[in-house]
C-alpha positions in Angstrom: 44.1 83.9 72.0 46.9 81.5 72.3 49.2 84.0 73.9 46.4 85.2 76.7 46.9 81.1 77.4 50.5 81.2 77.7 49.9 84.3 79.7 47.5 82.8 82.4 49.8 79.3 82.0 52.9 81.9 83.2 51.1 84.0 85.8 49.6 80.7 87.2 52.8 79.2 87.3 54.3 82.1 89.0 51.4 82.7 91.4 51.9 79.2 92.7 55.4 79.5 93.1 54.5 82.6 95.2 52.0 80.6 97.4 55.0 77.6 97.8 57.7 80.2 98.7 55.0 82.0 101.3 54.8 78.9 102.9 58.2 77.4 102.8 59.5 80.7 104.2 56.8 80.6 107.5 59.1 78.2 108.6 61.0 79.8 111.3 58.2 82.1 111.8 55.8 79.3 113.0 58.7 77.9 115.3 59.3 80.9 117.4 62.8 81.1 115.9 64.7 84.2 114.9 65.6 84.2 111.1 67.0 86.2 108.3 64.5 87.6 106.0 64.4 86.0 102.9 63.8 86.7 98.7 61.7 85.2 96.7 62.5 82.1 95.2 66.4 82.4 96.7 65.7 82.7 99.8 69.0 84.3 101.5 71.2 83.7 98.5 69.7 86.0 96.5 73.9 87.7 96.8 75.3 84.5 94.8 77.5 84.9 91.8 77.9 88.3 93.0 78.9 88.5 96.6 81.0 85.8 98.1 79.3 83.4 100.7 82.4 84.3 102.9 80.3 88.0 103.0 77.5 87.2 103.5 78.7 84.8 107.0 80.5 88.1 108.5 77.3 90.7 107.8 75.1 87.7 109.1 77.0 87.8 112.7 76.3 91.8 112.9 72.7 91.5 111.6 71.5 88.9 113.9 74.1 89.0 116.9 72.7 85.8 118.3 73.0 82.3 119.4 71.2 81.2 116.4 69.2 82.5 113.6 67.3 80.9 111.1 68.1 81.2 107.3 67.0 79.7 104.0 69.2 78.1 101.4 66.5 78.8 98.5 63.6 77.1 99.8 65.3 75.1 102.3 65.2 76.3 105.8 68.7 75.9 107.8 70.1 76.6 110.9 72.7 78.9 111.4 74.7 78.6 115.2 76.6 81.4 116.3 78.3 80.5 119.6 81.2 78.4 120.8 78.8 76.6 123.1 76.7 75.5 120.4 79.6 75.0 117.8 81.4 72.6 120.8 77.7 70.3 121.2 77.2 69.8 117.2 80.7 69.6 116.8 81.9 66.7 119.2 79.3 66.4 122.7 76.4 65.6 120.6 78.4 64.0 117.0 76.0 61.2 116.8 73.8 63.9 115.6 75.5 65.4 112.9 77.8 62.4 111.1 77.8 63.5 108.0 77.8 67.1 105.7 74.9 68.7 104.2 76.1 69.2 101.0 75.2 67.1 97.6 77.4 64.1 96.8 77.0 62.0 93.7 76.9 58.6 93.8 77.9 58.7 89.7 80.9 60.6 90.6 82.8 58.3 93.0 85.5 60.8 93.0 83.6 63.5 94.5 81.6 61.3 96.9 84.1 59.1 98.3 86.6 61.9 99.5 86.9 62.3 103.5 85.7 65.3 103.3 82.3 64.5 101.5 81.7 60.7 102.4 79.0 59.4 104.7 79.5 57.0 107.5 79.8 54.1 107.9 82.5 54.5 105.3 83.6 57.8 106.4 84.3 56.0 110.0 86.4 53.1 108.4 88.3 55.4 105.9 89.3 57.8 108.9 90.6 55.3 110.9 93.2 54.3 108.0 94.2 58.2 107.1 94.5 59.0 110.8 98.6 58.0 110.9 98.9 59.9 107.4 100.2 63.0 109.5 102.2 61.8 111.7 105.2 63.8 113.4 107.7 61.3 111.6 106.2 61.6 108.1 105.8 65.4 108.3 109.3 65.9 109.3 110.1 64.2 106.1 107.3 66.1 103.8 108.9 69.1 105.7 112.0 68.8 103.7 110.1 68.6 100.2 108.6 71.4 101.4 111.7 73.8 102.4 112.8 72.4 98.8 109.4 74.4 97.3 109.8 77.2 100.0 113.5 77.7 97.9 112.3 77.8 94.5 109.4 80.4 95.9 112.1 83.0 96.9 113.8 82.6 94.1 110.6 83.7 91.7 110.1 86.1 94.2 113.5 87.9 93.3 113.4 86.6 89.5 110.1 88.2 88.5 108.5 90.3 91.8 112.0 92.1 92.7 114.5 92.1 89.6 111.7 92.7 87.2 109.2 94.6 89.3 105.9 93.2 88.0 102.8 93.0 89.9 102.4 90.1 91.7 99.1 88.2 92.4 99.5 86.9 95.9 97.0 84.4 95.2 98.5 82.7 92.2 101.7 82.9 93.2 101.1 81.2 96.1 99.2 78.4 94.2 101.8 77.8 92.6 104.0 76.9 95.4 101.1 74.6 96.7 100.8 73.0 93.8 104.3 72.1 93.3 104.4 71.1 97.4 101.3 68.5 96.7 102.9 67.2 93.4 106.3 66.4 95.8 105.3 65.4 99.2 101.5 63.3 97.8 102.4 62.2 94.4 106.6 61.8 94.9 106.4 64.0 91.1 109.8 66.5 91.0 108.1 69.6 89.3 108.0 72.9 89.3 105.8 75.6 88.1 107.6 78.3 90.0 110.6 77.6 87.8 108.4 77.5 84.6 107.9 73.7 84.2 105.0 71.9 82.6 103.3 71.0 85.9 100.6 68.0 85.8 99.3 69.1 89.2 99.5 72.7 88.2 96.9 71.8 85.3 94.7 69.8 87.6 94.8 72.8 90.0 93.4 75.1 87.6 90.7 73.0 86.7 89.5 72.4 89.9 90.1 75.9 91.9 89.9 78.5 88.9 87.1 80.0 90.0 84.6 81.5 86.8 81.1 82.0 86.9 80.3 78.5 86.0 82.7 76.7 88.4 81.7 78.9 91.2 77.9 78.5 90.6 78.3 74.4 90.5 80.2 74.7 94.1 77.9 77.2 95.4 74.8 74.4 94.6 76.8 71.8 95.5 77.5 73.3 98.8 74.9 75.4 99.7 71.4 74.2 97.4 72.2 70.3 97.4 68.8 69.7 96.2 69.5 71.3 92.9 72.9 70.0 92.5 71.1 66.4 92.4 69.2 67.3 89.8 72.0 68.8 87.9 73.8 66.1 88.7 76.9 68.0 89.4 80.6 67.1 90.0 82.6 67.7 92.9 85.7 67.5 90.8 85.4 68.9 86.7 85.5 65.8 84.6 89.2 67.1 82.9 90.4 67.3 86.6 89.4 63.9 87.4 90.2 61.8 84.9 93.4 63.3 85.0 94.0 62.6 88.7 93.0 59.0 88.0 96.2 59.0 84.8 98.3 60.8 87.0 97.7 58.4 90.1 97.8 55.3 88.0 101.3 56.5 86.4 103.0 57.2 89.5 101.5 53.4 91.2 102.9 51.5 87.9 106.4 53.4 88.5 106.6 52.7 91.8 105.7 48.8 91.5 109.1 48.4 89.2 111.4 49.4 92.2 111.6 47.5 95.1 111.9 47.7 98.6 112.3 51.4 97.9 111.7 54.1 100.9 109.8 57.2 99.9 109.2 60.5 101.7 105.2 61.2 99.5 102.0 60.1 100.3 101.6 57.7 98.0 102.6 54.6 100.3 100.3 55.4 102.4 97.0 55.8 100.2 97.7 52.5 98.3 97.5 50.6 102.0 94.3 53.0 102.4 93.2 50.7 99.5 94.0 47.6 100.7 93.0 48.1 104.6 90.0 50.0 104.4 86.4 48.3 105.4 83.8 48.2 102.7 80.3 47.0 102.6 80.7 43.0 101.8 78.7 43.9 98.2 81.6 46.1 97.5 83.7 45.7 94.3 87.2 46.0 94.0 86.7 49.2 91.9 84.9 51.3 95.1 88.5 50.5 96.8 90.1 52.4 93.6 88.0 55.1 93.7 88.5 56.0 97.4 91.9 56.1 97.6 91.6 58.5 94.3 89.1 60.7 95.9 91.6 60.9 98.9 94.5 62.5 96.2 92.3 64.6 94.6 90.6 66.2 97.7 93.8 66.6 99.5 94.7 68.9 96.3 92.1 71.2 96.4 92.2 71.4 100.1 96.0 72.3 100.7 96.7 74.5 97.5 93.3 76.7 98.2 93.3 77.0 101.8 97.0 77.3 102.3 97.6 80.3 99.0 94.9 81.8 100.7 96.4 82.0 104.4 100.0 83.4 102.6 98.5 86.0 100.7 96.4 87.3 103.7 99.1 87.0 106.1 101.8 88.7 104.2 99.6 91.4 103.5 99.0 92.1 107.0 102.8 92.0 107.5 102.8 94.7 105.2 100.4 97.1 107.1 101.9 96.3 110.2 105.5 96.7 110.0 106.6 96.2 114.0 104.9 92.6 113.8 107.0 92.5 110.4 110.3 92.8 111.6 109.5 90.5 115.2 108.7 88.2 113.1 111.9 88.8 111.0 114.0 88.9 114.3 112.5 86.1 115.2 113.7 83.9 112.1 116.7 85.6 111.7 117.5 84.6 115.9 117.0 80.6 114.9 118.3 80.6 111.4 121.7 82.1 113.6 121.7 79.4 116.0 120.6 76.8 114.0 124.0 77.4 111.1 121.1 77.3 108.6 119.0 79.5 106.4 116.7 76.3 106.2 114.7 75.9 109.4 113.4 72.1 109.9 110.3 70.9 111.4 111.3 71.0 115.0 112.8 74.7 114.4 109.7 75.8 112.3 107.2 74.6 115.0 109.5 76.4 117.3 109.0 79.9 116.4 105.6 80.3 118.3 105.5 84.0 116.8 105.5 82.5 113.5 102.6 80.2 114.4 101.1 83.1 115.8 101.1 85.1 113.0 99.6 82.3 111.0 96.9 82.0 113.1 95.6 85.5 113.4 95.1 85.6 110.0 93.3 82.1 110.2 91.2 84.2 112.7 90.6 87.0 110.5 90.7 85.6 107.1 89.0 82.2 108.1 89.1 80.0 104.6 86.0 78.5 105.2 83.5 80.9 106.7 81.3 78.2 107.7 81.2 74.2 108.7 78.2 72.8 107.4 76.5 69.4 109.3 72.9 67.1 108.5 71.0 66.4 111.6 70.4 62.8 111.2 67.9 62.7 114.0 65.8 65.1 115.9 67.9 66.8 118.1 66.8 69.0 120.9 69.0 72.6 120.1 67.5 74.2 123.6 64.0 74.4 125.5 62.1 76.2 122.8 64.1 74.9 119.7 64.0 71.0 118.0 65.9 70.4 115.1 64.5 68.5 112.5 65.9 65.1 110.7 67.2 66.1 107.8 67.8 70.0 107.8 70.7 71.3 107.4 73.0 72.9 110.3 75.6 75.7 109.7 78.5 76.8 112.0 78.8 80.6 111.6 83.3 80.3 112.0 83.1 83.9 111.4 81.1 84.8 114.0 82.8 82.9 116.4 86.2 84.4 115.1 84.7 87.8 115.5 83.4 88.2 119.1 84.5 91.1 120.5 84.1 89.0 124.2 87.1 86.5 123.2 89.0 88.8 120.5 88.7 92.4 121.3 88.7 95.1 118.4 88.3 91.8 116.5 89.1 93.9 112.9 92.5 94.4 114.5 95.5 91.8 113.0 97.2 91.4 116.1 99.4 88.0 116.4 100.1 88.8 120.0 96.2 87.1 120.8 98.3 83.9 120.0 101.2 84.4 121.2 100.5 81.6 124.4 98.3 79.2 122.6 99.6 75.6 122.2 100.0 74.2 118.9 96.1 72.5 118.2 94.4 74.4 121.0 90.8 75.4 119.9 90.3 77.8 122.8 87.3 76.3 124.2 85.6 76.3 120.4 86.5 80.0 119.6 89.0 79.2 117.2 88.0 76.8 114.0 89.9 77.3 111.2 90.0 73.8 110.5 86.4 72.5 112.3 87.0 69.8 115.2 85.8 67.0 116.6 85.8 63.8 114.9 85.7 65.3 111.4 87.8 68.0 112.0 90.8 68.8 109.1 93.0 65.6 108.7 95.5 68.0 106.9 95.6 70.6 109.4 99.3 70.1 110.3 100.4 68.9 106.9 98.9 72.9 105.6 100.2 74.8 108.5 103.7 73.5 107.9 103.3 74.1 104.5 102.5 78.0 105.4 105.2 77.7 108.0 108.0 77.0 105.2 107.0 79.5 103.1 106.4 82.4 105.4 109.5 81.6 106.9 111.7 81.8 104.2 110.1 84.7 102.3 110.3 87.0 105.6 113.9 86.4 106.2 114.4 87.3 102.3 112.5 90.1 101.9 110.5 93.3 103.3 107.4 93.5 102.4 105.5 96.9 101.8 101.6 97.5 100.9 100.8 97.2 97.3 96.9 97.9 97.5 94.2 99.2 99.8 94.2 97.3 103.0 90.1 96.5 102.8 90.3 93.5 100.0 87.3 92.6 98.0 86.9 88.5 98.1 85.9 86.4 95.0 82.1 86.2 94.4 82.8 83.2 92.5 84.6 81.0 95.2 82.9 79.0 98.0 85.8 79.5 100.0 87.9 82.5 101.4 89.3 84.0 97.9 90.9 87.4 97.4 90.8 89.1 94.4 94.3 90.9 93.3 95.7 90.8 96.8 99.1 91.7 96.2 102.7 93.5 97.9 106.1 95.2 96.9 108.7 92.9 97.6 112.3 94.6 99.0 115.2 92.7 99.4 116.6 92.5 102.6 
């Protein structure tokens, strides 16, 4: 008897669910809108933990090639636009109605909420205002050398374990490392380095936050993609390890620098602590929300350049591998300024110089885009065209991939070929076809502080070394990891 209870209790259960989902997923129907056809329960992520979100973006483009198409983040309706035109309006024309991200933020962890990439306006606006002059050309010619200093130390393992040795090497990781000991020297002024073996404090904080396993990836994947969820999880941006130790590491580096005086320094660090002190809060603000935002600021800016930037290297000297004319332009190239200039080390004026370089870089942006998607809240109804009205409230995606893909602004667009860049000036969007790093007024702050980190690197490597393919060209990406991740992307390294 009691189990026939607990069996009609289940099936009711179940049956309403059923009759909720039916509903929810009528939503684009009853609108007149095109949509993807959703699963029960998950809607269109029925792939996660499995398939990467990255995947699911590019089959998206060739299953509905269309302006817009309507998609469901479990039981959430969102739209998903396709087009430049589109992508330029929610973007910039019509920002006032899309301010903020549609993914989760906790107030209980300051950390993850007050970061410029996840904070709301009216703070957002204030804190962006400050950070603006982070990047400017003078401060990223100096971060440039700390750089080149990393970029030396990376050729060096290179030849130490990839060439002497002849082990494997994990593109990926390898170039994490160099990341990670590039943020610990040009944001935290901390002399490191985990290429050379070293105990790395900003190696161990990178692990924790972009080791991607199940569980890491499933808390980004809500956090990104099912907010609602994540709320009730009450998720963290940022693992508690990862941020309490950014907080110690932060707070070290501050009480060191307060016992020298009137001392000039090339980092970051400077500039966060007048972030602090300048930026407009609410007037019921305490002192401690100051703290915490310039601490979000650090933290963010780690995961950001050491995930996006190890991505961009791995892919792009892969390609060099499989395409060995662009290879050896682009070692001519080097090799031409490194002659004229009397130095192996190329500075920032010589690296942003070698448009072929740039080029190369950002073809594989184009076809390896880190971040397959840019995700905005309308805020108020917003008309999308004659037949379609946004809601308040639902979420909006930008399809990059799409964009990055269209055969009518990149022909044979699953072709690598640099040359599509080879007369683009340095920032130019291409009339919204090219958004490796968003745009508008919450565009990347860090995009020329991560393509001059890829710069050094590539740079240095190519002149050092041929590189031949070590695996199949096709590369599966990371089901775990809510941004562009390959899994055991690697080459054969041959001295030159």
């Amino acid at each position: 008897m009691i189990a026939n209870y607990i069996f009609l209790i289940l099936f009711s259960v179940f049956l309403l669910l059923c009759i909720y989902s039916f509903r929810r997923f009528t939503y684009w129907k009853d609108r007149g809108v095109p949509y993807d056809k959703p699963n029960l329960f998950f809607g269109n992520l029925g792939f996660i933990m499995r398939r990467s979100f990255w995947d699911y973006c590019y089959e998206l483009k060739s299953r509905h090639p269309r302006e817009y198409v309507g998609i469901f983040l479990g039981w959430q309706p969102a739209m998903m636009v396709q087009t430049s035109e589109l992508a330029r309006n929610i973007l910039n024309n019509d920002f006032e109605y899309f301010q903020d991200r549609s993914l989760y933020s906790n107030a209980t962890d300051p950390i993850g909420s007050l970061n410029l990439f996840t904070v709301k306006n009216p703070i957002w606006k204030n804190m962006r205002h400050e950070l603006s002059p982070m990047f400017t050309a003078m401060r990223l010619k100096m971060i440039t050398e700390l750089m080149n200093v990393n970029a030396k130390e990376l050729v060096l393992k290179i030849k130490r374990d990839f060439v002497d040795k002849k082990e494997l090497v994990d593109l990926k990781e390898l170039f994490s490392m160099y990341t990670s000991d590039t943020v610990a020297y040009s944001v935290f002024g901390i002399r490191v380095s985990v290429l050379n073996n070293e105990n790395s404090p900003l190696w161990y904080i990178t692990s924790h936050m972009v080791k991607w396993t199940f569980w890491r990836g499933l808390e980004f994947t809500l956090i990104f993609l099912m907010p609602a969820i994540a709320a009730i999880l009450k998720l963290n941006f940022f693992s508690k390890p990862a941020t309490e130790y950014v907080k110690k590491l932060f707070s070290n580096v501050v009480d060191e620098r307060k016992k020298v005086k009137n001392a000039t320094y090339k980092d970051l660090v400077s500039h966060l602590l007048q972030l602090k002190e300048n930026v407009k809060l609410p007037a019921d603000a305490g002192s401690q929300l100051a703290e915490d935002i310039m601490i979000a600021q650090a933290a963010v800016f780690i995961l950001g350049s050491v995930e996006t930037s190890s991505a961009t290297l791995a892919y792009c000297l892969h390609e060099l591998a499989y395409h060995p004319e662009e290879q050896e332009k682009l070692y001519n190239v080097i090799a031409q300024a490194v002659n004229e200039k009397g130095n192996e080390v190329l500075e920032y004026n010589d690296l942003l110089e070698l448009k072929y370089l740039t080029a190369c870089i950002n073809e594989t942006l184009r076809k390896h885009t880190p971040v397959p998607h840019l995700d905005r809240r309308c805020q108020k109804e917003y008309k999308l065209n004659d037949k379609v009205t946004i809601e308040k409230g639902l979420p909006v995606f930008i399809n990059v991939l799409a964009i990055h893909y269209n055969e009518k602004y990149y022909p044979e667009p699953e072709q690598w070929r640099p040359e599509r860049f080879s007369t683009v000036n340095e920032g130019d969007n291409l009339n919204y076809n090219f958004l490796p790093f968003g745009e508008g007024p919450r565009f990347c702050i860090g995009k020329r502080y991560g393509m001059m980190q890829v710069r050094a690197a590539l740079a240095q490597i190519v002149l050092k070394y041929r590189v031949e393919p070590a695996v199949p060209y096709s590369v599966q990406t990371d089901p775990y990891a809510v941004m562009l991740a390959p899994k055991n992307l690697s080459v054969k390294f041959i001295s030159r």
